[in-house]
Residue, then its C-alpha position, 0 to 999 in steps of 0.5 A: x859282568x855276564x849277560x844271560x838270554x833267555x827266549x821263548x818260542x813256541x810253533x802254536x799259532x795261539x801261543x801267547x806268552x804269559x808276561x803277568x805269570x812270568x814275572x810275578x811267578x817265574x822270575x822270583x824263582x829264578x832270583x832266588x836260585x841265582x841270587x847266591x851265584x851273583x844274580x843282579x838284576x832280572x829283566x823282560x824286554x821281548x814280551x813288554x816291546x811286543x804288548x807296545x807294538x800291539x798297543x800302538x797298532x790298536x790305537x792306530x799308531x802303527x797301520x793295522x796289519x803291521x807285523x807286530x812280531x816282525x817289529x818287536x823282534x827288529x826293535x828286541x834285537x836292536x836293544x839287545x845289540x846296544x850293549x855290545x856296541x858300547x862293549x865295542x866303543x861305539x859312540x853315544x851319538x852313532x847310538x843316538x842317531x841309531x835308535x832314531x833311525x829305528x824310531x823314525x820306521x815308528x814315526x818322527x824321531x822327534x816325537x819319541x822319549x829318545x829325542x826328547x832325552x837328548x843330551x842327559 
């Protein structure tokens, strides 16, 4: 199976990616002209991680003046990396014990969904 990364980037300092457009507008499109070459599934990941990031600095989560580009990204290119982990033999326990290690910059790993999960 073959993964494609689509990135958007812009230079504007307003620049802000329409997720509501691109999903309900573009993503169909896209499933419709790919579907007949084998397209199983579609996904956005940067832009929903970057909403999150912005949440939890709003809610006080995160210190206000948290680069919240900075963190999507790191948090982005760690989930993007997971599958050429496991593609390579990395144990589930090394990955477990990744992700909290990038939770615990969020706060205690303990009080993620991934700790909690552990196990299933």
């Amino acid at each position: 199976m073959e993964t494609v990364f689509v990135i958007y980037r812009s230079n504007a300092e307003d620049f802000r990616f329409d997720h509501d457009y691109f999903v309900s507008e573009h993503l169909p499109l896209v499933r419709k002209a790919w579907e007949q070459y084998g397209l199983v599934s579609s996904t956005v990941t940067h832009s929903r991680v970057l909403d999150r990031v912005q949440e939890a600095i709003a809610e006080s989560s995160l210190q206000p003046g948290t680069d919240a580009n900075a963190i999507a990204g790191l948090i982005h290119g760690f989930l993007m990396g997971l599958s050429t982990q496991a593609r390579e033999g990395v144990s589930a326990d090394t990955t477990q014990r990744s992700a909290d290690a990038l939770l615990a910059l969020w706060g205690q790993p303990e009080d993620t969904d991934v700790a909690a999960n552990r196990g299933r």
